[in-house]
N, C-alpha and C positions, 0 to 999 in steps of 0.2 A: 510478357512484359508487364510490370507491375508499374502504375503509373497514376497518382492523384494530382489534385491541384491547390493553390490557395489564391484566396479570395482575398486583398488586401483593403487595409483599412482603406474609400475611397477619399479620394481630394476634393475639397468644395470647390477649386478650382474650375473640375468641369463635372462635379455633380449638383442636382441644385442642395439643396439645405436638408430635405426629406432625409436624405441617406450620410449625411455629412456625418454621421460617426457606424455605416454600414458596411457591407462586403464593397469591392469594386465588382462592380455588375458585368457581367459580358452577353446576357440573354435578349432575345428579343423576341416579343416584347419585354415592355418593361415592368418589373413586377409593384404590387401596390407597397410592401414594404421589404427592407431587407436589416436585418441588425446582428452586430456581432455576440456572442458567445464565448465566455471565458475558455481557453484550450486549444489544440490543435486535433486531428485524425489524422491518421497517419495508415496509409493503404496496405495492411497486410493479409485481406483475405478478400473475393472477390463474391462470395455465396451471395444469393438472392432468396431472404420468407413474404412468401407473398399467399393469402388462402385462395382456395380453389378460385373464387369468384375473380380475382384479377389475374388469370392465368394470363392472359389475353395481355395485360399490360406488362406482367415479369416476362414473356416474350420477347416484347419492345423493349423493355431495358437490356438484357442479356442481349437481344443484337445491338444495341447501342452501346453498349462496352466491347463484344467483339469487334467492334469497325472501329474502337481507341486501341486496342492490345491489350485487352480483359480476356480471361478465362473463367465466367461466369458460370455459378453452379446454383440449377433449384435445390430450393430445399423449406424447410418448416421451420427451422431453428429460431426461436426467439432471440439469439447469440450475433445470428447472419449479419453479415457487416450492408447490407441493403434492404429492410425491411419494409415492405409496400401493405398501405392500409384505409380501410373503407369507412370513412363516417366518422362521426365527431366535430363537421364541420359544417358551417349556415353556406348556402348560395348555390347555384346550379354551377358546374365547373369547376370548384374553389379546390384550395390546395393549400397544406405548408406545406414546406423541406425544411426540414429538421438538421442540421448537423454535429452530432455530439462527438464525444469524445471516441467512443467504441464503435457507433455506426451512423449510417445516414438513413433516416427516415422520411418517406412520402407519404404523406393521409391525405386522401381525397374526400372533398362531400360526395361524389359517386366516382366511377370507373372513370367518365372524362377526366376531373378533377387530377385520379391518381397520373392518369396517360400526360396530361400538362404539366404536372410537377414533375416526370422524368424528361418531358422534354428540357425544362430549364436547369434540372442535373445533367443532360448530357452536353448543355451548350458550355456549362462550365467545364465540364471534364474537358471539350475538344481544345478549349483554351491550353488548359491546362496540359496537354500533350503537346503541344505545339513550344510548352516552354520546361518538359519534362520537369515538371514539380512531385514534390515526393512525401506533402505534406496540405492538407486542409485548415484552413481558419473555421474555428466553430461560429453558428450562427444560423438562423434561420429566416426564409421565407416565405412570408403568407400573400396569397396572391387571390386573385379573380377577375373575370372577367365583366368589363365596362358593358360590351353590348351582346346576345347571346346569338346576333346573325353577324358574322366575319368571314364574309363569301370573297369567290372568285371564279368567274363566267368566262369559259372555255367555248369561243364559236369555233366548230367545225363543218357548220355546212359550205362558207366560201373553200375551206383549208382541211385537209381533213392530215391530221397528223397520227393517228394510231394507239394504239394500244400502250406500246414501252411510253410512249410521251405523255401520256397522260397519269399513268405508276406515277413519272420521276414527279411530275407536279402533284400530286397526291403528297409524295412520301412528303418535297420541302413543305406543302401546304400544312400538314402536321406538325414539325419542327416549329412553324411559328406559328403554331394555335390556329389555325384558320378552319374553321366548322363546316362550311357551306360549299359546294363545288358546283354551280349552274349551269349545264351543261345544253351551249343550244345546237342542237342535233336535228335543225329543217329551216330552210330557206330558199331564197330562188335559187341559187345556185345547185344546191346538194342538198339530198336526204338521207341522214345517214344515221337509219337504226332500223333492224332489222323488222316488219308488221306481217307473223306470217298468216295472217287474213288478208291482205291485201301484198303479196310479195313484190309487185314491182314497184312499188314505191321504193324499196331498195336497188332490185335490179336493173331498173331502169332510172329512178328517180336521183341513185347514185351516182349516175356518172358525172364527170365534168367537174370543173371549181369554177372558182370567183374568176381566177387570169384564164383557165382554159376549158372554154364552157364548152364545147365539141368535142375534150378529150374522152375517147372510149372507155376510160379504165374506170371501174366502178368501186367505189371507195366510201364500204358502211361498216360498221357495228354487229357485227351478228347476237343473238339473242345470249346467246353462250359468253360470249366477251363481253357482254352488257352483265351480265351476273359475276362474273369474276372480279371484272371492276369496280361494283357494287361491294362487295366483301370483303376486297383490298382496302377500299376505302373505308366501312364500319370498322374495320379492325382499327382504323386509325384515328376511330369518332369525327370523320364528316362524312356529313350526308349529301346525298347526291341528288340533286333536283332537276329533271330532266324539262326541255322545255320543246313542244310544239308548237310551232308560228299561226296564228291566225286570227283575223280572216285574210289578212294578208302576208305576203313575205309568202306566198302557195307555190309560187312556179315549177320547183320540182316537184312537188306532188300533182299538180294537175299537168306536168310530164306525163306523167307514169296512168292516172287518169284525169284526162281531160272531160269528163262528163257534168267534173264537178267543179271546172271553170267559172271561177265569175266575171273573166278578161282584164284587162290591165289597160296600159297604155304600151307606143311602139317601142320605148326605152324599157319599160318591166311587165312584157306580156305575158297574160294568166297571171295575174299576180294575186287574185283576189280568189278564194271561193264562192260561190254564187248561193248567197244567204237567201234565195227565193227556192231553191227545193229543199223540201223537206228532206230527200235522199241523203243533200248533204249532213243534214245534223247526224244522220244515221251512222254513216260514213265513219265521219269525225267521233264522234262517241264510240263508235266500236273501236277504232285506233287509241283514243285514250284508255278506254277499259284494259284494252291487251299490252299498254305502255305501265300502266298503272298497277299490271302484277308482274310486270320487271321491277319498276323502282318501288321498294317499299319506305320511301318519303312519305311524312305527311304532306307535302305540297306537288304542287303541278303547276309550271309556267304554262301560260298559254298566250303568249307575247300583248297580241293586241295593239300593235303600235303601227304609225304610218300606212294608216289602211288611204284615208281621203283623198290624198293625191293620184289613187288609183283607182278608185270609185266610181268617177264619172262612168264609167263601162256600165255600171249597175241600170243605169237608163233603157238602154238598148234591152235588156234584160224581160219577156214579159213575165217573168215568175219572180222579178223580184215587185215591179209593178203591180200586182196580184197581192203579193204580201204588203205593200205600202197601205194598199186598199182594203185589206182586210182588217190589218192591226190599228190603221189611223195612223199612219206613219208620214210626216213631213215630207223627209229630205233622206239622203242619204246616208248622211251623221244620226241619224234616229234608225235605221235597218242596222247599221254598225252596230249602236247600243243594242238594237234588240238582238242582233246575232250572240254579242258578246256576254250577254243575261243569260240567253239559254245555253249556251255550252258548259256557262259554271255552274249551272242548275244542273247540267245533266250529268259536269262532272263529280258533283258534290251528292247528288243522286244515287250514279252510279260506282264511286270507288270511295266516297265519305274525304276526298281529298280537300286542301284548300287550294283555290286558286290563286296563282301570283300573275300578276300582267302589271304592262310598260303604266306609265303615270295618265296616258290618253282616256285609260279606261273608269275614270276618274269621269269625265263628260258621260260615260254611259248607266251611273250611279247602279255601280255592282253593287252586290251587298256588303256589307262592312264584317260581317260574325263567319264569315267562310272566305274572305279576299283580302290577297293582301299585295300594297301598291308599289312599284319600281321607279322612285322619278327619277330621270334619266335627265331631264334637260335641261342643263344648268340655266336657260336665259331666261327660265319660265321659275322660277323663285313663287309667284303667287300661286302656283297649281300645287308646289309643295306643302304650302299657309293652309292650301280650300283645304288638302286631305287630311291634314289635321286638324283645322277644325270642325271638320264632320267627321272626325273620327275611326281614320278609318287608320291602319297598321301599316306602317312605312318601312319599305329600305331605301336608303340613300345610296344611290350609284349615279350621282352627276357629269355626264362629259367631262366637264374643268371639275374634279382636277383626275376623275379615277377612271376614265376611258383608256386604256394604256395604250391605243394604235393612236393615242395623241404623239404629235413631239414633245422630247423629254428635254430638246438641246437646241440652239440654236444652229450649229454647226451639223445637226440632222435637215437630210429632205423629203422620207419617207412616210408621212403619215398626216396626221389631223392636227388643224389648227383654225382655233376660236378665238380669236383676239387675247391669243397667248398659249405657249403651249404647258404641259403637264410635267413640270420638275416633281422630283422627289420631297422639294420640301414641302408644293402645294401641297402634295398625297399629307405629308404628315402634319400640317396644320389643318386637314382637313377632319370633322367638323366646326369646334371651336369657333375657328375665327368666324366660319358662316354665319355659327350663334350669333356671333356679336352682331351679325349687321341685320338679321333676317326678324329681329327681334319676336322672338318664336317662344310664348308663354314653356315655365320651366314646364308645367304639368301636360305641356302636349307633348314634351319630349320623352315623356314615358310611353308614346306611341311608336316612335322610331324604334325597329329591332336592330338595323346597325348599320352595316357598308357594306359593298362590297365595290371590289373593281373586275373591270368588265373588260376583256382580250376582243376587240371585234375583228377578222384579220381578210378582209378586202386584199392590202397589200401586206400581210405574212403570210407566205407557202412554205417557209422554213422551221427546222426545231430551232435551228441557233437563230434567226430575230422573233424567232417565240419567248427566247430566254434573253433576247436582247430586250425587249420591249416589257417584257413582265419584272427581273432581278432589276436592282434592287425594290422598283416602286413599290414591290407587293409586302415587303419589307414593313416597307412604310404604313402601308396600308393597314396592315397586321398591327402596327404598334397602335396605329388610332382606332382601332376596333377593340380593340384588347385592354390599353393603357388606360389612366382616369386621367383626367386633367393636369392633374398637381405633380405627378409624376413624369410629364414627359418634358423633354429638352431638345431640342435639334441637333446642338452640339453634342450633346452627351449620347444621342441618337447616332449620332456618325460615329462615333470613336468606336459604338458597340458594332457598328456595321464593319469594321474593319474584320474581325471575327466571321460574319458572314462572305466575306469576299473570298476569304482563304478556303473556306468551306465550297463556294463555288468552284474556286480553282481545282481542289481536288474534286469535284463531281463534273466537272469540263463542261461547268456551264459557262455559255458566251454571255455574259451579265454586260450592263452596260457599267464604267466605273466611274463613278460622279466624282472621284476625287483624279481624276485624271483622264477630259473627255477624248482626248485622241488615243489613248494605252489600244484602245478596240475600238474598231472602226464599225460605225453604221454599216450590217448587212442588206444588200437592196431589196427593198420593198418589188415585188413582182407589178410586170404591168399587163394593162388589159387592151388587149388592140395596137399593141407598140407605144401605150400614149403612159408614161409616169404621172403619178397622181400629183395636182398640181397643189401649191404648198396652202392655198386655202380652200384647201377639201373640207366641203362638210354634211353630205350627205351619209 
């Protein structure tokens, strides 16, 4: 089946002004410019020239025409009606798409570059097949990306959902540019990736989840899946950043060994590791050296958050008593800082990695030239002000609006709620309007490296309220990480989502449908104890 599309003059109607004499757009994101081109193209040959060096990405295009009803063919021809091309262009990422009259051309400033510019030729084609068009409007667009971190944090220690589920999220997370995939892989619940220095942190440390912490079946990552998934994902230019919880959030590990307890309290016991043996740093740094030549990221999460409310234990402790007296240490918020100094020491030390941790670690004044901060808490606005102005490299991931185990809907009961829940349109006025209120000097904004949204899944055990609680928002999220200001529109946002929705359909994602909230119904959130999470959960 031979099958092209056109791109019509769009309507000021619902585009803003930018594009009022451009293609109509259907991609998402949205790109920084689009303008038409005298001519039409018209699909009469399917070849792909692309030099050695993007084999990798003429790959990705030829299945992305096979999966429209292309018979796509490599080749060298400078003739080829798909020609892909390296350089020529300023910015990390960047891309045009060319559309002329005899072919379509993609020029990357590097490899991602060319890989983003067929994603937003293939979002056109799928249009395009959906209304069997037979003809191309010429025109071109140049595009790049706003911020160069456009993550999305996959927890599977309460949930542990597998392998195929984490592909499928891979391949959508490509389709809309999304670079980053945070992978937290240890918590009290589950530990799930394989340490074969230490193997029962898996085999024991795995079992159980968030709803059924006694179940026997043990559910991790083996070293071997941990690599395939890794390669699946470079092929598709994101990077995969693996995150180790601590010093708290330990209990499966100190499952598995208890030696290196630093106790908890009776709701989250063992939850700390015990910052007064030295054994522990040992421990811990052998596990990230051996995590550290699985993922070859330059970063390493190492959470850092919600340790203090489980601390108190540290008292009873004499070896952490030992250390208070040795270091000159206060309290137990000053052993925290010192625990969380040396681990990034020893993991900058030991793998040249940078550390990422929650926004807490901000009080523990890591260093700024190898750390980089996660604020998470949306009601703490001035913790996000100190780390810029000391300087220190942000990602923005705030509860309201980009936690997605928020509610999305009012007619939902399954999830988090902070004095409002988490629609799709906060996700897409999210940061912007923040700017406006947070009043945040322009030149500290060149600290922020971007967004991301964060999947926490307490109450999801399932793939379908994985894909209920993540489609469309991440959507969203993708356009504000991606998009420049001037360019984006909510309306014009939804029309393009319309395109996204049919795509869902035929990959039988259960997506939630913001333009008709009962079509699919809220899947149940799982409970713990028989007890459903109550609608103002907010731990």
């Amino acid at each position: 089946m031979q099958i092209s599309y056109v791109w019509a003059v769009c309507s000021a109607l619902f585009l803003p002004l930018f594009y009022a004499e451009a293609f109509e757009n259907f991609s998402i994101p949205q790109p920084r410019s689009a303008s038409s081109l005298p001519g039409e193209f018209t699909i009469g040959k399917t070849d792909i020239s692309a030099p050695d060096s993007l084999d990798n990405e003429a790959h990705h295009l030829a299945n992305g025409l096979k999966a429209l009803g292309f018979t796509p063919q490599p080749g060298r021809a400078v003739s080829a009606a798909f020609v892909l091309k390296l350089g020529g262009i300023e910015g990390s990422e960047a891309y045009k798409l060319i559309i002329n009259p005899n072919q379509i051309i993609i020029q990357g400033s590097d490899k991602a570059g060319v890989f983003y510019g067929i994603q937003t030729l293939l979002q056109q084609l799928f249009h395009a097949c959906r209304l069997q068009e037979t003809t191309l409007e010429c025109g071109i667009i140049e595009d790049a990306p706003r911020y160069p971190w456009r993550g999305f944090m996959l927890d599977e220690a309460r949930h542990f959902f597998g392998k195929e589920k984490v592909l499928q999220i891979l391949d959508n997370m490509a389709r809309f540019k999304l670079n980053k995939f945070h992978w937290h892989l240890t918590d009290e619940p589950g530990w799930r990736l394989e340490i074969k220095q230490f193997p029962k942190l898996a085999s024991v440390g795995g079992k159980g989840s968030w709803s059924q912490p006694n179940d026997p079946s043990c559910r991790f990552y083996t070293q071997d899946e941990i690599k395939e998934i890794i390669q699946y994902a470079a092929s598709r230019h994101i990077e995969i950043i693996p995150e180790i919880d601590m010093p708290g959030h330990a209990t499966a590990a100190n499952r598995a060994y208890p030696e290196y307890s630093g106790g908890g309290t009776p709701d989250h016991p063992h939850y700390t590791f015990n910052p007064g043996k030295e054994k522990t740093y040992e421990f811990l740094t052998r596990i990230l050296e051996e995590t550290s030549q699985l993922f070859p990221s330059a970063y390493f999460h190492l959470g850092g958050d919600e340790v203090a409310f489980a601390s108190k234990s540290w008292d009873s402790l004499p070896e952490v008593q030992q250390l208070k007296e040795r270091e000159n240490l206060k309290s137990n918020k000053e052993v925290e800082g010192y625990f969380v100094r040396k681990m990034i020491r020893q993991l900058h030390e030991k793998t040249g990695k940078i550390a990422i941790g929650w926004d807490e670690m901000l009080d523990a004044q890591v260093p700024k030239d190898h750390t980089i901060l996660m604020w998470w808490r949306h009601d703490r606005v001035p913790v996000l002000k100190e780390a810029l102005a000391q300087g220190y490299r942000v990602v923005m991931c705030p509860r309201r609006p980009l936690y997605f185990d928020f509610l999305q809907h009012k007619s939902h009961k399954w999830g988090r709620v902070w004095g409002g829940f988490c629609p799709i349109q906060d996700v897409y006025e999210f940061p912007d309007k923040g700017f406006a209120l947070w009043n945040i000097p322009t030149e500290q904004q060149t600290q922020i490296m971007g967004l991301q949204a964060n999947l926490w899944t307490e109450r999801i055990s399932t793939p379908q309220r994985v894909d209920f609680m993540t489609w469309p928002r991440l959507c969203a999220a993708a356009e504000s990480a991606w998009s420049i200001p001037s360019v984006k529109n909510f309306d014009d946002f939804s029309r393009r989502l319309e395109e996204a929705y049919v795509f869902f359909d035929q990959q039988e994602i259960y997506y939630f449908d913001t333009r008709d909230p009962e079509r699919r119904k809220e899947p149940a959130g799982c409970e713990k104890n028989g007890n459903p999470m109550p609608m103002d959960y907010r731990d």
